[in-house]
N, C-alpha and C positions, 0 to 999 in steps of 0.2 A: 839591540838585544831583543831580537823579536821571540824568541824562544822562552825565555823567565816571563816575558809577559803574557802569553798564551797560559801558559801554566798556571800561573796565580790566580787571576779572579777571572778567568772568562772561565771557566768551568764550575763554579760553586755551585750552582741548583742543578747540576747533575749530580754528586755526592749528596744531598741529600732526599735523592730518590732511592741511592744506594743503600745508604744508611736504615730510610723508612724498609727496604724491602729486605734487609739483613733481619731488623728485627721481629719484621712480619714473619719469616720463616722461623727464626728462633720461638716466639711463643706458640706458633702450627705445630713445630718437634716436639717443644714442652707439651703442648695439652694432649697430642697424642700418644707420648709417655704415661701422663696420666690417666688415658680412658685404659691402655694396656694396663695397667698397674689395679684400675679397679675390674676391669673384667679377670685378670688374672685372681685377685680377691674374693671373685664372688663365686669361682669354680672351685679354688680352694675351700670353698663351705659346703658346694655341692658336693664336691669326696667327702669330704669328713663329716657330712649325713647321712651320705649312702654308705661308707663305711659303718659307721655307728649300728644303720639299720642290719646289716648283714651281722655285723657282732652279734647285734641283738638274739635277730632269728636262729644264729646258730647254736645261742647259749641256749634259746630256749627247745630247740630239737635234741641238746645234749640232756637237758633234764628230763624230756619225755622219756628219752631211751633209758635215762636212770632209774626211772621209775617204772617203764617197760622190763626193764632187767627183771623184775620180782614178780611180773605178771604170771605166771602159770604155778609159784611156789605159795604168793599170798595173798589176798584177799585185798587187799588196800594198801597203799603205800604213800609217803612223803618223802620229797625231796628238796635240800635244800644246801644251795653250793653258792660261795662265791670265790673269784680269782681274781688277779689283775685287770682284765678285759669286764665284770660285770656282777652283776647276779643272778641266780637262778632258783627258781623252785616250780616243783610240779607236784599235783598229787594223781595219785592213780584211784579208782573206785571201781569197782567189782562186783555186778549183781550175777549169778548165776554163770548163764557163759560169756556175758557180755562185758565189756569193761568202756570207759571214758577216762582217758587221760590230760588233765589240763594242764598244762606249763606257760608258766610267765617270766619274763628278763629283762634286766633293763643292764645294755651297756654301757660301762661310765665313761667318762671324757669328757670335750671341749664340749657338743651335742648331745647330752642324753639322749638313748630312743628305747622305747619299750615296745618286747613283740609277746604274743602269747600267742599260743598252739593249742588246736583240741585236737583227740585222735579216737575215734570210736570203733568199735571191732567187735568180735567173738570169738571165744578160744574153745578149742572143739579137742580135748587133751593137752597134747603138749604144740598142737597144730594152732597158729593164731591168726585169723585174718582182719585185715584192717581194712574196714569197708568207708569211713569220712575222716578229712581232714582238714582241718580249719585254720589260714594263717590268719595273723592282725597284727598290723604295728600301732 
């Protein structure tokens, strides 16, 4: 029976080369799974601060213009709004022909971010020019 005895124990320390190198690849797939899984983690945080920031900026360029709206009718103005996406408030100030408009936002979510806007100009009638503009988050 030379065939069952080849089989049986003259091959043992080859299977456990097998063995070692099955599980060696298995923990290489695991941990590779896990570097995938926290980089894929930590770009999901990147969107959703760079999101947040864009919310931000945008709520607060919608308050300047709210408060832009009233520039050539009055003298000063306040603005103050919130929505689903954040808050916002701006005011307007008004010397002569000059104006400064400051608006500030902060959008809500997982990342707070807060931006605020200046916008400096002169209105020459119903004619407005806007000569600086100031982002910040």
């Amino acid at each position: 029976m030379r065939s069952i005895r080849s089989s049986s124990s003259g091959r043992t320390t080859e299977r456990g080369y097998v063995l070692v190198s099955a599980i060696a690849l298995a923990i290489l797939y695991f941990a590779l799974m896990e570097l995938m899984l926290v980089d894929s983690s930590r770009a999901l945080q990147e969107a959703r601060r760079f999101r947040a920031r864009v919310v931000a900026t945008t709520l607060a360029e919608s308050a300047a213009e709210l408060a832009a709206a009233q520039l050539v009718s009055a003298p000063g103005a306040t603005v103050n709004a919130t929505d689903d996406q954040g808050t916002m408030s701006a005011t307007l100030q008004k010397t002569g022909n000059t104006f400064m408009i400051d608006a500030q936002a902060e959008a809500t979510g997982v990342p707070p971010q807060k931006a605020t806007l200046r916008v400096q100009g002169d209105v020459k009638g119903t004619r407005v020019r806007v000569s600086y503009t100031y982002h910040a988050y």
